[in-house]
C-alpha positions in Angstrom: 2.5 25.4 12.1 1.9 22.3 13.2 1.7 18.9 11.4 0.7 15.3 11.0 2.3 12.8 9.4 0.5 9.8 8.2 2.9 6.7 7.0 1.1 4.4 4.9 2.3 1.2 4.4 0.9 -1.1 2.0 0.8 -4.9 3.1 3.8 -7.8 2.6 3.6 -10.4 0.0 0.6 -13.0 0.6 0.6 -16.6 0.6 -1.5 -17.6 -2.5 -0.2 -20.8 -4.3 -3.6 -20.9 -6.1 -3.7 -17.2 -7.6 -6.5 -16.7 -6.1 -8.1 -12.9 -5.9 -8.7 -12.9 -2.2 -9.9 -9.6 -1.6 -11.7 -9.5 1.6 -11.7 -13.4 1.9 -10.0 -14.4 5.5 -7.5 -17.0 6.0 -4.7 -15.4 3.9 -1.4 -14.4 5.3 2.0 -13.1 4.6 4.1 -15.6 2.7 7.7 -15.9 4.5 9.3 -13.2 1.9 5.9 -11.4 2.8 7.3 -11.5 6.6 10.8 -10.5 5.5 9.7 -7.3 3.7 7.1 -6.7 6.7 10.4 -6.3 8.8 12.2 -5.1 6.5 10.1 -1.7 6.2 10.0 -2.0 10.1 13.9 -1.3 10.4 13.7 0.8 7.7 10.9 2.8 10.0 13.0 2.2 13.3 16.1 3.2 11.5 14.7 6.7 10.5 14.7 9.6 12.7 12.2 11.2 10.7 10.1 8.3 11.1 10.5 5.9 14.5 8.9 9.1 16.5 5.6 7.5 15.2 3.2 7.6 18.2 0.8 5.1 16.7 0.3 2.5 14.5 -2.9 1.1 12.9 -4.0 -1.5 10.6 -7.1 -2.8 8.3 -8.3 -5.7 10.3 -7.1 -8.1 7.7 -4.2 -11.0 8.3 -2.0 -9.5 5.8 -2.2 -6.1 6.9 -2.4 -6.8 10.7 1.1 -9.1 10.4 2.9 -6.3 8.1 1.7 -3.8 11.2 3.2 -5.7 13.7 6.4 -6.7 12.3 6.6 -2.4 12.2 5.1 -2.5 16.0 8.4 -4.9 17.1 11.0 -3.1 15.5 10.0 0.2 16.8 8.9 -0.7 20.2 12.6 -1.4 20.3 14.0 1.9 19.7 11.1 3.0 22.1 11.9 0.6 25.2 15.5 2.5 24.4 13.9 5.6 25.3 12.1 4.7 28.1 8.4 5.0 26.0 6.2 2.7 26.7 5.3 0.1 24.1 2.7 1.0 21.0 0.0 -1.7 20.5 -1.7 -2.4 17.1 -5.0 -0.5 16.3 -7.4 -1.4 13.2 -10.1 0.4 11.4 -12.5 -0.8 8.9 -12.1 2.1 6.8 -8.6 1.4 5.1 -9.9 -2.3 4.5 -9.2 -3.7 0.9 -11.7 -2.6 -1.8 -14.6 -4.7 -2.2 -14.5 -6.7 -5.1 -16.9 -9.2 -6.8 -14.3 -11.2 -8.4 -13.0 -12.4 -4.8 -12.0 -16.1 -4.9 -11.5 -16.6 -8.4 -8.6 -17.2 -10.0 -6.1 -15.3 -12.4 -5.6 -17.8 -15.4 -7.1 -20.0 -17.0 -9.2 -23.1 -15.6 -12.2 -24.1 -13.5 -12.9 -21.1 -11.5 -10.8 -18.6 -13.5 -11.4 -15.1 -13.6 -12.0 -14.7 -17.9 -14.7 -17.7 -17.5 -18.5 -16.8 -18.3 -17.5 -12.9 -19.5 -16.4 -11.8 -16.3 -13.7 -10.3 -18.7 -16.1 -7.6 -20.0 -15.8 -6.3 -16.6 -12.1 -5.5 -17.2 -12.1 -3.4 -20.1 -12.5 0.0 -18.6 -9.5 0.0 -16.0 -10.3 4.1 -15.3 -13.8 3.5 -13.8 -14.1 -0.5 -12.9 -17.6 -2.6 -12.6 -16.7 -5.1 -10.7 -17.1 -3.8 -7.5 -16.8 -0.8 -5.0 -16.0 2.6 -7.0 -12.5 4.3 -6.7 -14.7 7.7 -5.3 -16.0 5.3 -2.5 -12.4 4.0 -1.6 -10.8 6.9 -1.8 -13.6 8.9 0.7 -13.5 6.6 3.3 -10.0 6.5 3.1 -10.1 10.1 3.3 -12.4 10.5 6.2 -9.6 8.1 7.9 -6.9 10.2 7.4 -9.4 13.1 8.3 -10.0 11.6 11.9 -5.8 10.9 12.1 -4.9 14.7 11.7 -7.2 14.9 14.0 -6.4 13.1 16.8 -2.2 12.8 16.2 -2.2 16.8 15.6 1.7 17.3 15.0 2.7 13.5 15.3 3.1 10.3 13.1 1.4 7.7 12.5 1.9 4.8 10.7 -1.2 3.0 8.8 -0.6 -0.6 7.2 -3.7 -0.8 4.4 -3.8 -2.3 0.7 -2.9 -1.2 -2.9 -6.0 -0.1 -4.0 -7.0 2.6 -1.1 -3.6 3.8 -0.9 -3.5 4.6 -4.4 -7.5 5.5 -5.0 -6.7 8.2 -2.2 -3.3 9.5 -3.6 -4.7 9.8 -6.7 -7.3 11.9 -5.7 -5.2 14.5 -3.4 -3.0 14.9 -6.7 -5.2 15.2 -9.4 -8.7 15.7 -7.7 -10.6 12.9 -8.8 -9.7 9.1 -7.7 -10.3 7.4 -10.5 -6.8 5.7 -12.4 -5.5 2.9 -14.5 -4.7 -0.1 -11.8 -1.9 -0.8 -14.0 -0.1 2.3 -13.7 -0.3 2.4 -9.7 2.9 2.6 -7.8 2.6 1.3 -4.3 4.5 -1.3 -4.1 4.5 -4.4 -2.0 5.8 -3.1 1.8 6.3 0.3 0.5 5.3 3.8 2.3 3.4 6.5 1.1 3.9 9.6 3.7 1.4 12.6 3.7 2.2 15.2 5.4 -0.6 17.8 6.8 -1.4 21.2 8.1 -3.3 20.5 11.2 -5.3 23.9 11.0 -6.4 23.8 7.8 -5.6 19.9 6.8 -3.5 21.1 3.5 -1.1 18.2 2.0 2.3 19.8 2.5 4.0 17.1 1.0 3.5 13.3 -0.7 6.5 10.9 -0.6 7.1 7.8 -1.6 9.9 4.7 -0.6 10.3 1.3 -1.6 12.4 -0.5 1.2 11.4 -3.8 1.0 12.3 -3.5 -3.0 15.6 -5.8 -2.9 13.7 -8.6 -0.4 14.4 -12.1 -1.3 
């Protein structure tokens, strides 16, 4: 049997003094404890010999994502110019992007420009099936169609993927209980963590779903 292993990694801290719900918004990127968990998941990847075999690595084309992915790319390029491999460069794809969300630039608190001003609140108070902006089903497929294509074109290698909390999650949920929709509040992806799904290349199966923290003790 042959199989792929998809690593995804969820983003580093971000830089964001004003609280601000940045979403898609450009111009945000990895605070400098952000950049030490980034590199802290990259040795933790380089480190592994179940993981620094990874073939490929690719990235939402956001700042935070793209500077989590290449502090990965530099500390397994290492163990690869060991070998004699020839370097990885960073790929991106639109499709593990952040989830769209109406509420980008406003702030969490209180204040000009806060989210719970003018009854954006009522927004909030189903946190299964959210109206604020793009759906958990729509996440989750695109995600899916992603990691669809990936099986595809890595058959029996692995791959690391550096995306955000929401698809991660939207798209784990819905391999483990069928449908994508969740509480936000009960997700666990943490900051610079990894989700690994393995597959069945023939007949794209999850064999397996697990889940480390390495960047959990970061300063």
């Amino acid at each position: 049997m042959t199989a792929t292993t998809i690593h995804f990694v969820r983003h580093g801290q971000v830089e964001n003094p004003d609280h601000l719900l940045y979403e898609r918004l450009p111009g945000f990127h990895l605070s400098s404890r952000g950049l030490r968990m980034a590199e802290a998941t990259g040795r933790y990847i380089a480190q592994s010999p179940q993981m620094n075999t990874v073939s490929a690595v690719y990235s939402s084309p956001l700042e935070r994502t793209r500077e989590t992915a290449q502090a990965i790319i530099q500390a397994v390029n290492a163990v690869r110019e060991e070998r004699g491999q020839k370097p990885l460069e960073l790929m991106t794809d639109d499709r593990i992007i952040e989830a769209r969300n109406e509420f980008r630039g406003k702030r969490i608190g209180h204040g000009e420009g806060a989210l719970w001003k003018n009854g954006n609140w009522k927004l909030v108070l189903n946190l299964w099936r959210p109206s604020w902006g793009e759906s958990y089903r729509s996440i989750a497929t695109r995600v899916a169609n992603f990691a669809h294509d990936m099986v595809e074109r890595h058959a029996g290698e692995q791959i690391v993927v550096v995306s955000h909390e929401s698809p991660i999650w939207s798209y784990r949920h819905l391999l483990e209980t069928g449908h994508p929709e969740h509480n936000m509040l009960l997700r666990r992806t943490a900051l610079a963590s990894i989700t690994s799904i393995t597959y069945d290349c023939e007949s794209g199966d999850v064999l397996s779903i697990t889940y480390v923290d390495p960047a959990a003790k970061v300063e």
